[in-house]
Structures are given as C-alpha cells and as structure tokens.
DSSP file (Angstrom, degrees, kcal/mol; ACC not computed):
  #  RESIDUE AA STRUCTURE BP1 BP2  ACC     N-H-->O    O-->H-N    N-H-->O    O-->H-N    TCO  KAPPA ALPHA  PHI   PSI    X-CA   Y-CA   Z-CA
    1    1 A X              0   0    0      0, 0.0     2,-0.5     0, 0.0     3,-0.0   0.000 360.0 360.0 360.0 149.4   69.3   21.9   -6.5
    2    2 A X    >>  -     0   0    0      1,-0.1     3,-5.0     2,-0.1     4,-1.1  -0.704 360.0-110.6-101.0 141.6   68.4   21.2   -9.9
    3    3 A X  H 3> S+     0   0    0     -2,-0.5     4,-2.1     1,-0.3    -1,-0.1   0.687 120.7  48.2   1.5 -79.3   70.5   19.6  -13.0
    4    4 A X  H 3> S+     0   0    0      2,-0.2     4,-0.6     1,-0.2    -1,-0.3   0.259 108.0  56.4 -60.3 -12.1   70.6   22.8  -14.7
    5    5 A X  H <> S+     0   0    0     -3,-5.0     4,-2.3     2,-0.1     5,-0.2   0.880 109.7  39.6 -93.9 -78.1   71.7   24.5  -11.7
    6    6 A X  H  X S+     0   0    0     -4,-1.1     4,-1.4     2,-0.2    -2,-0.2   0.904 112.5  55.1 -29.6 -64.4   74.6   22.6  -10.9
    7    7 A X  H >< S+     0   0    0     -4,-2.1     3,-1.6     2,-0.3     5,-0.5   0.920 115.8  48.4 -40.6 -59.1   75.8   22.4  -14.9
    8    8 A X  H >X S+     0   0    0     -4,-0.6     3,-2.6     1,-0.4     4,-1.7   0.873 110.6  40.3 -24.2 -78.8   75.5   26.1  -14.6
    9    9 A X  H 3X S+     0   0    0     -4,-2.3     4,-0.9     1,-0.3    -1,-0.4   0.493 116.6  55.5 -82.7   4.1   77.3   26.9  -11.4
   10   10 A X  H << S+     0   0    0     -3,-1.6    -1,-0.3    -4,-1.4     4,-0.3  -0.024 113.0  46.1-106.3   8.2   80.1   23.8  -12.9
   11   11 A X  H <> S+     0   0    0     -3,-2.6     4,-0.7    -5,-0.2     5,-0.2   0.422 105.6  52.9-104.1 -32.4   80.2   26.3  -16.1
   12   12 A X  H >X S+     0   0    0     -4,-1.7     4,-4.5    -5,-0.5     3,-1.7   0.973 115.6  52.4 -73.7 -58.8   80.6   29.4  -14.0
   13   13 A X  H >X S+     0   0    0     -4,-0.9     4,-0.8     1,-0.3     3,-0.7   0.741 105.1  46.8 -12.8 -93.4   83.7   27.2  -12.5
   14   14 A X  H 3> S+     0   0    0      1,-0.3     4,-0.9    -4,-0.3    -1,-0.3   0.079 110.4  47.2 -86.4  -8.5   85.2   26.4  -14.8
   15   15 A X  H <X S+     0   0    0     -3,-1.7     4,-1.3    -4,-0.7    -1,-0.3   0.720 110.1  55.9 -91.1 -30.4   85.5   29.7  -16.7
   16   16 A X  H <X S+     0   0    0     -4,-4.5     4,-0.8    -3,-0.7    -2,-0.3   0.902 105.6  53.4 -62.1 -45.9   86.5   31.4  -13.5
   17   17 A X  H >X S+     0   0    0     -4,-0.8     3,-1.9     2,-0.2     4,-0.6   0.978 112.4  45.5 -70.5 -60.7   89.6   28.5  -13.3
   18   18 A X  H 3X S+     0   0    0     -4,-0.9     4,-4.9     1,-0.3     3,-0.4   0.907 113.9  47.2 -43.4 -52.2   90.9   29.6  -17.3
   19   19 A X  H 3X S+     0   0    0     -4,-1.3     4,-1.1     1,-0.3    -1,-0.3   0.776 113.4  47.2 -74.6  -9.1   90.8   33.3  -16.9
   20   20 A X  H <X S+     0   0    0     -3,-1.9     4,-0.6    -4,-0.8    -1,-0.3   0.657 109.1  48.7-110.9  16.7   92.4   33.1  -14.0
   21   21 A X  H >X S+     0   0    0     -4,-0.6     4,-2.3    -3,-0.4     3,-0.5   0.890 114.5  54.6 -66.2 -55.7   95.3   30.6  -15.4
   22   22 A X  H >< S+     0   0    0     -4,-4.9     3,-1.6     1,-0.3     4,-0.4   0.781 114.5  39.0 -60.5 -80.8   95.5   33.4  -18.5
   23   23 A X  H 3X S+     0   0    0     -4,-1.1     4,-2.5     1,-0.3    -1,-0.3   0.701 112.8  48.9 -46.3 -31.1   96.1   36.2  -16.0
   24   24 A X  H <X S+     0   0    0     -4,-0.6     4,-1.5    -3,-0.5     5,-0.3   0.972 114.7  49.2 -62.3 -53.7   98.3   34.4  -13.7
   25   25 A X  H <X S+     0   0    0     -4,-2.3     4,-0.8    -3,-1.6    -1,-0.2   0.782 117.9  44.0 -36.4 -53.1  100.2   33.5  -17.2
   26   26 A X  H >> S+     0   0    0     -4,-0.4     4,-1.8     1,-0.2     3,-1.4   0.974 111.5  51.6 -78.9 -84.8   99.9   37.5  -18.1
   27   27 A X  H 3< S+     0   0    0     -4,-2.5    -1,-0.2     1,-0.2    -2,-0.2   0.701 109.7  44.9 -30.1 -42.6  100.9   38.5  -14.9
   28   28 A X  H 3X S+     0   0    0     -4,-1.5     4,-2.3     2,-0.3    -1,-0.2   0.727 113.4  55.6 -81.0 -33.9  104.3   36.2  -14.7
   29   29 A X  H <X S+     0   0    0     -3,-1.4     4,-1.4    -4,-0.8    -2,-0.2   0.954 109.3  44.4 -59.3 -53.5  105.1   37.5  -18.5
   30   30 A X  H  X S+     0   0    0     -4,-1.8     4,-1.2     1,-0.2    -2,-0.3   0.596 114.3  55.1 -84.6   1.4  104.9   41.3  -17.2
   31   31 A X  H  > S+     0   0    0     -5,-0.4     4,-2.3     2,-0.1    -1,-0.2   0.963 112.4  39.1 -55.6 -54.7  107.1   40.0  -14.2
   32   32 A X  H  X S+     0   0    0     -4,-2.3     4,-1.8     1,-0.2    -2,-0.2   0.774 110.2  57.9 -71.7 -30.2  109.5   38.8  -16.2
   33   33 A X  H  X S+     0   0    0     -4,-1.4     4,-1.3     2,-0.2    -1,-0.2   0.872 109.0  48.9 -52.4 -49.3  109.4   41.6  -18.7
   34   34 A X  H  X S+     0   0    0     -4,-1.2     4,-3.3     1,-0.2     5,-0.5   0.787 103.5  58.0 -64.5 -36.2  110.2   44.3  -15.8
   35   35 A X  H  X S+     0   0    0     -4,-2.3     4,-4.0     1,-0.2     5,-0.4   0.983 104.2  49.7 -79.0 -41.4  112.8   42.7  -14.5
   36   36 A X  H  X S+     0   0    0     -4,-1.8     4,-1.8     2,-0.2    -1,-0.2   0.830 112.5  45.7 -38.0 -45.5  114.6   42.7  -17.6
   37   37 A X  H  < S+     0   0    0     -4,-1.3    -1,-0.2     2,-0.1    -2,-0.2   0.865 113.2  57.7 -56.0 -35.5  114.1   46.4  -18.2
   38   38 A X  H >X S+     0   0    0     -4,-3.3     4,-1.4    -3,-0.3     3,-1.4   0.847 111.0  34.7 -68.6 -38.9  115.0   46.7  -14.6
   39   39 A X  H >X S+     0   0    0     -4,-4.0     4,-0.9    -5,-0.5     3,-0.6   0.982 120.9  51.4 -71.5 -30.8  118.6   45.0  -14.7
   40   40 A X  H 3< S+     0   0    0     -4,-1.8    -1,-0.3    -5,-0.4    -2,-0.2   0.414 116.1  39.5-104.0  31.6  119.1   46.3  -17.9
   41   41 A X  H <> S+     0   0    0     -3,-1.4     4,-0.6     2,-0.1    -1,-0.3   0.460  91.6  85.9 -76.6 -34.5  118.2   49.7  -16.7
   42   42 A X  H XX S+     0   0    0     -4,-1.4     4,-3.1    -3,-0.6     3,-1.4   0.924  87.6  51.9 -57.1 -60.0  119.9   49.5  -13.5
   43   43 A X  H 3< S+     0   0    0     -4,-0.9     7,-0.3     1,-0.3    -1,-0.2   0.913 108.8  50.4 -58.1 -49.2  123.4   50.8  -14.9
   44   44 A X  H 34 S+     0   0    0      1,-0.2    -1,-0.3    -4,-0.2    -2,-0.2   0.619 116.3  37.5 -80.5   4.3  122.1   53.9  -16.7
   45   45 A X  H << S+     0   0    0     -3,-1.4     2,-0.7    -4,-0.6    -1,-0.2   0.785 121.9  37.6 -99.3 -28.4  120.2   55.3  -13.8
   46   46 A X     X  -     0   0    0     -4,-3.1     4,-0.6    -5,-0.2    -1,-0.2  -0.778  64.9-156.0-129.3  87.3  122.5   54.4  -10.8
   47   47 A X  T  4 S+     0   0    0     -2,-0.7    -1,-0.1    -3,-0.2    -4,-0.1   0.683  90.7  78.4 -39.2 -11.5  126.5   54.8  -11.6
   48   48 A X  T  4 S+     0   0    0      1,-0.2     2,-0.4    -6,-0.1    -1,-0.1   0.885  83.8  53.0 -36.8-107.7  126.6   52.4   -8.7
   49   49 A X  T  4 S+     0   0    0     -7,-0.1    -1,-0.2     3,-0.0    -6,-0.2   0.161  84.8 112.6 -26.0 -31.9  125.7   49.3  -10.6
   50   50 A X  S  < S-     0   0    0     -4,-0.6     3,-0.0    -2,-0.4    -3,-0.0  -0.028  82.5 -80.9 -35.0 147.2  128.4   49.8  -13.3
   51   51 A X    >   -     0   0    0      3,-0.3     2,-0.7     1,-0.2     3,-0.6  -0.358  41.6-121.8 -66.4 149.9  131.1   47.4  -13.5
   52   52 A X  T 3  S+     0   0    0      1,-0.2    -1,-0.2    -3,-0.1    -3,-0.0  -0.744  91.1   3.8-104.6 128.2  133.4   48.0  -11.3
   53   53 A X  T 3  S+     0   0    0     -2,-0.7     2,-0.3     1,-0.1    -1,-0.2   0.799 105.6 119.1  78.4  30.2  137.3   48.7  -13.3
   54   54 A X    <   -     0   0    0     -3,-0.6    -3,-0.3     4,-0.1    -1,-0.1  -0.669  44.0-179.6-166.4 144.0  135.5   48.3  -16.7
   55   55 A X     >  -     0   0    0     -2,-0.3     4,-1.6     1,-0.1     5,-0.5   0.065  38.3-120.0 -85.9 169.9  135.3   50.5  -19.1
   56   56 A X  H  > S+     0   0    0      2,-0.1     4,-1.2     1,-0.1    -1,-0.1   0.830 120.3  54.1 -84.6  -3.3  133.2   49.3  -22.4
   57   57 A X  H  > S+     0   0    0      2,-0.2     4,-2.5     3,-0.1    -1,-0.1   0.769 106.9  49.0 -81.8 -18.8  136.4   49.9  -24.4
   58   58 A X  H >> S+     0   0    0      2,-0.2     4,-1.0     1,-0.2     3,-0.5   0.991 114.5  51.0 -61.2 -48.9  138.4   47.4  -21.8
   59   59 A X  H >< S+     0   0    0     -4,-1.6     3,-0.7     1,-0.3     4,-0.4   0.983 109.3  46.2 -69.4 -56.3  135.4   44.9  -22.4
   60   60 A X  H 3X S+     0   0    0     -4,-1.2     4,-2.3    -5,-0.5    -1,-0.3   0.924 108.0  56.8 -59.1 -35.6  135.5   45.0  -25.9
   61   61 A X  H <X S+     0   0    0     -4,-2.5     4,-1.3    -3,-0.5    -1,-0.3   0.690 108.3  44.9 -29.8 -46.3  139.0   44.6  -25.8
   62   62 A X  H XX S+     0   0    0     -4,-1.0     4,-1.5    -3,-0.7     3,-0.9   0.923 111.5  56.1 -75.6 -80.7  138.9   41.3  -23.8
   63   63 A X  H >> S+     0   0    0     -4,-0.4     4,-3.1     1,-0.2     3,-2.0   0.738 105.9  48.1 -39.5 -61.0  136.4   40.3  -25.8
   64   64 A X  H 3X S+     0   0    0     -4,-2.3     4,-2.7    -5,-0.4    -1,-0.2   0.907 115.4  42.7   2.5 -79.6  138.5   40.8  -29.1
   65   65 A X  H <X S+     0   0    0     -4,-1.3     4,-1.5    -3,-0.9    -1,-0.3   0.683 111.5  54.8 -80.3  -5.9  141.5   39.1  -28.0
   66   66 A X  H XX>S+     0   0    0     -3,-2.0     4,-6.7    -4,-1.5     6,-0.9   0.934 112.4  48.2 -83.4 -57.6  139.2   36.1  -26.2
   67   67 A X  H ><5S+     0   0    0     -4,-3.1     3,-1.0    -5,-0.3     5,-0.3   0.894 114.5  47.8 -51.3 -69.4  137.6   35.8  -29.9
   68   68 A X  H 3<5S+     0   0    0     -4,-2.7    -1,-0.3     1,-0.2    -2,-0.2   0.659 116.5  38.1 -28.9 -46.8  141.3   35.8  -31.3
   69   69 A X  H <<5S-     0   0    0     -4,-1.5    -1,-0.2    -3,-0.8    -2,-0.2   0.619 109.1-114.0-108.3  -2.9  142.8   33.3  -29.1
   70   70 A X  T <<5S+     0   0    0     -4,-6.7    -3,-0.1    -3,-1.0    -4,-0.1   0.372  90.9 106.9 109.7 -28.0  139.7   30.7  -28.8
   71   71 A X  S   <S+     0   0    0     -5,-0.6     2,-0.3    -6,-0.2    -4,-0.2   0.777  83.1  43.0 -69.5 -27.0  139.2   31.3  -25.2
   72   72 A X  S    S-     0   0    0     -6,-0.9     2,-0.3    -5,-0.3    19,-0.1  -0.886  81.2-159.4-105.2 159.2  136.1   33.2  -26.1
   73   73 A X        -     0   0    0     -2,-0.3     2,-0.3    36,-0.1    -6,-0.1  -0.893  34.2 -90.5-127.9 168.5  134.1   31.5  -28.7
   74   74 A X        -     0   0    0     -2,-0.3     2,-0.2    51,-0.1    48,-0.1  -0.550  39.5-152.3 -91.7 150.7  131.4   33.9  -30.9
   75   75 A X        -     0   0    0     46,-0.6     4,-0.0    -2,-0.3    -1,-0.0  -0.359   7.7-159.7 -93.7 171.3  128.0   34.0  -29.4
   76   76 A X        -     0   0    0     -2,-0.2    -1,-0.1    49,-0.1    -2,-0.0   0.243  54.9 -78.4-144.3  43.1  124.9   34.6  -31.6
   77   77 A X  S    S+     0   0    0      1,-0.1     2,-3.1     0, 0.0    -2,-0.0   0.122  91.1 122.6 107.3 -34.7  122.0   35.8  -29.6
   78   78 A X        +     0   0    0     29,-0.1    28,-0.4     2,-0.0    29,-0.3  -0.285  40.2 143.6 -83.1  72.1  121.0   32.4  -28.1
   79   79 A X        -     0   0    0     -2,-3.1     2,-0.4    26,-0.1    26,-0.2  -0.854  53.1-131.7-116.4 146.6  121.2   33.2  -24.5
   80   80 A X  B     -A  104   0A   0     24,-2.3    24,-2.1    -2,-0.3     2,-0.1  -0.891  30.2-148.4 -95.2 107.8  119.2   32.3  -21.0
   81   81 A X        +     0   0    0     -2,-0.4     2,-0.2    22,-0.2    23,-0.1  -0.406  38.3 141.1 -31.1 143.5  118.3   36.1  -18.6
   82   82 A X        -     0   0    0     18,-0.1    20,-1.6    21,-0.1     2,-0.3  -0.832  55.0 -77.2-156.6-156.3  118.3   35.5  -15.5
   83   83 A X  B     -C  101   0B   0     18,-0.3    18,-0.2    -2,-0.2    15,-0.2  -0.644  68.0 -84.5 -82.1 141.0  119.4   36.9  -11.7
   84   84 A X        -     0   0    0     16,-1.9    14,-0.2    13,-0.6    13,-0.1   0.116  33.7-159.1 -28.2 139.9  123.0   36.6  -11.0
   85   85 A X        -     0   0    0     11,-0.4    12,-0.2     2,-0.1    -1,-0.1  -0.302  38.4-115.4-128.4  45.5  124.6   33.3   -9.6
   86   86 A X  S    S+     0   0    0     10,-0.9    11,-0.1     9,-0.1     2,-0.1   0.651  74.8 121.3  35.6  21.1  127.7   34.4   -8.1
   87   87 A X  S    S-     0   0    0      9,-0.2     9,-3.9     1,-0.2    -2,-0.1  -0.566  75.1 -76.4 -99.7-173.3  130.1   32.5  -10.6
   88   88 A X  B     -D   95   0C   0      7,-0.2     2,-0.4    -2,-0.1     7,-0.2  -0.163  36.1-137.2 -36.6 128.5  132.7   33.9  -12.8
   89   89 A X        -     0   0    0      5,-1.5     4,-0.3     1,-0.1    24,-0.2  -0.946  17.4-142.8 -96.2 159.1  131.4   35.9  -16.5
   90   90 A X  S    S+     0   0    0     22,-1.6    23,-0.1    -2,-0.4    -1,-0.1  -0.385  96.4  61.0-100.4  30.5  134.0   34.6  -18.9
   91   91 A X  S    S+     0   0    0     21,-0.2    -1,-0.1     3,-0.1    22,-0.1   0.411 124.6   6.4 -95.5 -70.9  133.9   38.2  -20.6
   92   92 A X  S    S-     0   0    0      2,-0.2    -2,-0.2   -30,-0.1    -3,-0.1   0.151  90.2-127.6-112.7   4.6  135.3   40.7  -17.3
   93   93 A X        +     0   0    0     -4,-0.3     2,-0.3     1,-0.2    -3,-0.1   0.701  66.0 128.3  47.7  31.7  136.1   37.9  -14.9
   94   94 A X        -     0   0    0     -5,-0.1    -5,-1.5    -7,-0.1     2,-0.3  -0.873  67.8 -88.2-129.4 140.7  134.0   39.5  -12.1
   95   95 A X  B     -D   88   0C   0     -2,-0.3     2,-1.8    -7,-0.2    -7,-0.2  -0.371  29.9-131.7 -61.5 126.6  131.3   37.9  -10.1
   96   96 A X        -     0   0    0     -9,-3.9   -10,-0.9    -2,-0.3   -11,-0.4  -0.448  31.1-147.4 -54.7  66.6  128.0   38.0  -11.5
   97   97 A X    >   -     0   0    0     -2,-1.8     3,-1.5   -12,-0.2   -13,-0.6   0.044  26.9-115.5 -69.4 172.5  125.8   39.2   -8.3
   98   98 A X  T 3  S+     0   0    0      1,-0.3   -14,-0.2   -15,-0.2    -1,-0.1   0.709 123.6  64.0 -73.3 -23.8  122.1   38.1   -7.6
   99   99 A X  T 3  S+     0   0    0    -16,-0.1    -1,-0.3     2,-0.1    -2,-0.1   0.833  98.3  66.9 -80.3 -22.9  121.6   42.1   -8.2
  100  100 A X  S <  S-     0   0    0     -3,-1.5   -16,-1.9     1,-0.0     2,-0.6  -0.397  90.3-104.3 -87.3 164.1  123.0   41.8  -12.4
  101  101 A X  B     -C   83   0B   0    -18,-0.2     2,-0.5   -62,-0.1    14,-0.5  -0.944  36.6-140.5 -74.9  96.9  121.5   40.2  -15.1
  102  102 A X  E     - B   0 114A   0    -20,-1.6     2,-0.4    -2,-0.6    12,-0.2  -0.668  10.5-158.8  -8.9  79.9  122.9   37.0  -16.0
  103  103 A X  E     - B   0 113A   0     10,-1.4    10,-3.4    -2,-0.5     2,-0.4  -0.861   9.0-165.0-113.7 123.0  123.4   35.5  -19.3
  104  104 A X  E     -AB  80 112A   0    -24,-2.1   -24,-2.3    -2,-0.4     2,-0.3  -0.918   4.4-166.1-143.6 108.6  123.8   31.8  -19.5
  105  105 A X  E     + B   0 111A   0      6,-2.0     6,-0.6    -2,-0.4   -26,-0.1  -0.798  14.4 170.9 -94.2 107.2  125.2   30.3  -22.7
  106  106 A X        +     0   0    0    -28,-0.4     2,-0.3    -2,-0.3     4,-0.1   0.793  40.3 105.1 -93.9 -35.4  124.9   26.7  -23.3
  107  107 A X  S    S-     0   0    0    -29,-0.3     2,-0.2     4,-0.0    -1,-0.2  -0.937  97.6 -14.8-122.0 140.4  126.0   26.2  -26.8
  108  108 A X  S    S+     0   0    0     -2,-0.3     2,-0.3    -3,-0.0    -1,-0.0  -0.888 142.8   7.9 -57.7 -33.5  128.9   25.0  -28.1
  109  109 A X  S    S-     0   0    0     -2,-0.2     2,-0.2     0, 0.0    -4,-0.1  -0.780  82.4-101.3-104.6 132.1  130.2   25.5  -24.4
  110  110 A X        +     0   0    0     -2,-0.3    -4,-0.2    -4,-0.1     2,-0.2  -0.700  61.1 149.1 -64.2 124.1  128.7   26.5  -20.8
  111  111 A X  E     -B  105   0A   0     -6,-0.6    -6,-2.0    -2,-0.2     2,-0.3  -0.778  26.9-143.4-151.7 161.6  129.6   30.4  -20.3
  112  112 A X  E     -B  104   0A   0     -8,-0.2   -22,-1.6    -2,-0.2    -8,-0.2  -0.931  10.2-173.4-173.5 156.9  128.4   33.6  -18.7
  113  113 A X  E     -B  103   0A   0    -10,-3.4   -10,-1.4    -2,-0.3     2,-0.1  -0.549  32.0-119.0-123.7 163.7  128.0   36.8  -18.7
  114  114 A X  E     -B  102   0A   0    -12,-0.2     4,-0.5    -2,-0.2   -12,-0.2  -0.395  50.4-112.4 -50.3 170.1  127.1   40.1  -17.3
  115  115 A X  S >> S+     0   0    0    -14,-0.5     3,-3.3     2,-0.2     4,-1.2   0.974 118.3  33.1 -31.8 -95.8  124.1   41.7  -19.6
  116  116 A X  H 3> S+     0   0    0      1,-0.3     4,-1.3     2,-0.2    -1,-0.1   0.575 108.9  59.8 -54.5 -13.6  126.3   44.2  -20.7
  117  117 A X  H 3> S+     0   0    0      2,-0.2     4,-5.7     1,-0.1    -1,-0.3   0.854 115.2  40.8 -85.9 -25.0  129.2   42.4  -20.6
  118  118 A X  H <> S+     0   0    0     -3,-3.3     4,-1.2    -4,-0.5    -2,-0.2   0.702 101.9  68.4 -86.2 -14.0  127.2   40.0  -23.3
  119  119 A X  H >X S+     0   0    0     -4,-1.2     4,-1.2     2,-0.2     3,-1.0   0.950  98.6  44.0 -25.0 -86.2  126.0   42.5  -24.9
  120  120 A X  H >X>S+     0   0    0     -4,-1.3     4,-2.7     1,-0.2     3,-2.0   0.986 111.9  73.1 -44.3 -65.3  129.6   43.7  -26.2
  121  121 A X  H 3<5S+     0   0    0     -4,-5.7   -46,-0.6     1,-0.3    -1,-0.2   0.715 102.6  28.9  16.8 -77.4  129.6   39.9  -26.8
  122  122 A X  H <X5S+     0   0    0     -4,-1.2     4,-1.4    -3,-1.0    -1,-0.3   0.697 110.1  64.5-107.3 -11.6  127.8   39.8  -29.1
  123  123 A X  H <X5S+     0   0    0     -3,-2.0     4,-4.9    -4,-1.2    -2,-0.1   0.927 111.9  45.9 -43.9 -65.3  128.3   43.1  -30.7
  124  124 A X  H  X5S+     0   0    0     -4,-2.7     4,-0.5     1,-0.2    -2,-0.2   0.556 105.6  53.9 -73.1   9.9  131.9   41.8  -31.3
  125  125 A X  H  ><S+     0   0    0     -5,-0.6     4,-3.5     3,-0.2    -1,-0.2   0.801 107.8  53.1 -89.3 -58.3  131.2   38.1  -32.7
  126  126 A X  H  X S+     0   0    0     -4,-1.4     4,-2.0     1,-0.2     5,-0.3   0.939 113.6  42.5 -63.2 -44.2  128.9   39.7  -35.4
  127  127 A X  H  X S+     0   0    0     -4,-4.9     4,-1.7     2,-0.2     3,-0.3   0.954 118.0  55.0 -31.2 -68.3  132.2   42.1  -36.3
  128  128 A X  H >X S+     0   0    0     -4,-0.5     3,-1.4     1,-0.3     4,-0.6   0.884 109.9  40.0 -12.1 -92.0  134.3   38.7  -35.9
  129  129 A X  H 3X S+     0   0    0     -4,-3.5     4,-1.9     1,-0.2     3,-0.3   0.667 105.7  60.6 -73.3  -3.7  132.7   36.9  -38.0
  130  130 A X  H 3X S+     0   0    0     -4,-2.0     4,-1.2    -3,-0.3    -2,-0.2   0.547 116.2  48.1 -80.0 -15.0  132.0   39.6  -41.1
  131  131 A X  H << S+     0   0    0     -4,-1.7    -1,-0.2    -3,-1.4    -2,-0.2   0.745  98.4  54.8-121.4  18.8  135.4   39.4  -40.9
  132  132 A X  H >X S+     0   0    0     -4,-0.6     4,-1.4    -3,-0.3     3,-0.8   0.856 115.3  47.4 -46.2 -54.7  136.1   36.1  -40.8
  133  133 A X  H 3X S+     0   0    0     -4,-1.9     4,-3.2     2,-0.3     3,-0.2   0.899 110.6  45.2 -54.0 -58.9  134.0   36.1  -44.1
  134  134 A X  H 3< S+     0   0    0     -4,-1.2    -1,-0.3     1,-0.2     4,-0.3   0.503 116.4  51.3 -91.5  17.5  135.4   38.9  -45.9
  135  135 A X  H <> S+     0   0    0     -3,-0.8     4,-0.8    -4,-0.1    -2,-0.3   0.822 111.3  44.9 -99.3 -56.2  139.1   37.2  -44.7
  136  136 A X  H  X S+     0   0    0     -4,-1.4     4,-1.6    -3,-0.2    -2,-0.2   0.752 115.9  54.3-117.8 -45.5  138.2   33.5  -46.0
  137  137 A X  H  X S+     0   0    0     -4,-3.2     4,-1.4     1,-0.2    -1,-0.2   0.901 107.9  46.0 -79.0 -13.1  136.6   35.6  -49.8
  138  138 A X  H  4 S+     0   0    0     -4,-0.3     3,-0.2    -5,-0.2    -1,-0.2   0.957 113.5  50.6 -85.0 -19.0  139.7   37.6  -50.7
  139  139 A X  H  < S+     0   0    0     -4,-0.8    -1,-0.2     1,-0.2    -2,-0.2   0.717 106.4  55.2 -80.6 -13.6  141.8   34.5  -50.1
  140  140 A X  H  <        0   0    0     -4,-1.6    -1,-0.2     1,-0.1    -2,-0.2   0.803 360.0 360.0 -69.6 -49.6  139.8   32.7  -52.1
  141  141 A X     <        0   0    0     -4,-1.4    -2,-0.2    -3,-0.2    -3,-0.2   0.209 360.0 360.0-115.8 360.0  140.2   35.2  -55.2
C-alpha cells in the first residue's frame, strides 16, 4: 500500500470516528429530551400516574404554608430531571418512584420533588416572593 493510501484510508477514519461521536451526542440529547416529555406527559394521558390523595389545590397549599413557616424554602428554576429515587419529595411527602420525574434541588439545601409537585413549587415561590417585595415597599413608605 502506498503513503497516500494509507493517509487517505486514516482520513476516512477519522471522519467516520467524529460523525459518529456527533450522532451518538444527538441521539443521547433526543433520549433525554423524550423522557422528559414522557414523565411529564405521563399524568395527563393515564389518570393512573397522578398523585395519589393530591389534589393541585392540596399541593399548593402545602406548599404555601412550607414557604410560610421556613420548612419549604423558595425555589427558582435551578433544578436536576431525573428518574425517581424512592426518597421522600419535601412538597407531598410521597415516595418519588423510578416511574416519576424527579427534581433534585441542591441549593441553599438538598430537596426533592415530584415534577409536578415542583412545578407548583415554583409557581408558588415566584407569588412568594412578589409578595415579599411588595410587603418589604409599603413598609418602607
């Protein structure tokens, strides 16, 4: 075999090895993508999968009074997806199963959630603090 033959088939290589890191990359992206649609799909297609003995006014409710008394603290978006790890969520007190979505909170504290349960979550933080805010400007003037 000649020089040029080899460089060649060691070009050929080596483009075949990148395109298939970028798909492999592509591929793992739309994995990850689906499964997120899926979990957070799951509840509206199959009344199964709903939490079981809560309603979204109960959940907002807990959340509320968690924000109130410090036991919940407000979240702001910066949360870890993943599959369920059988502990507690600190929202509904129900195990998280390997079948829910997970959401795994790091900062200031370690917490988790259902999806939906973090969801409300964070619905109710943003409430929280806008009225934290407009609480802290009338006392102010």
């Amino acid at each position: 075999m000649s020089q040029a033959t080899l460089l060649s088939g060691a070009r050929e290589l080596g483009q075949l090895i990148a395109r298939s890191k970028a798909l492999c990359l592509d591929c793992r992206r739309l994995v990850a993508q689906s499964r997120v649609l899926i979990g957070s799909s799951r509840r509206h297609l199959n009344p199964h999968w709903a939490l079981a003995g809560a309603s979204d006014d109960a959940v907002r409710e807990a959340v509320r009074d968690g924000l109130e008394s410090g036991e919940l603290f407000p979240v702001d978006g910066n949360g870890f997806g993943a599959r369920g790890t059988r502990r507690l969520c600190s929202v509904c007190d129900t195990l998280v199963l390997p079948t829910d979505m997970e959401i795994w909170i790091t900062e200031p504290r370690p917490a988790r959630a259902h999806a939906v349960c973090y969801a409300v979550w964070l619905d109710e933080s943003k409430v929280w603090r806008e009225s934290r805010t407009k609480l802290a400007r009338s006392q102010k003037g």
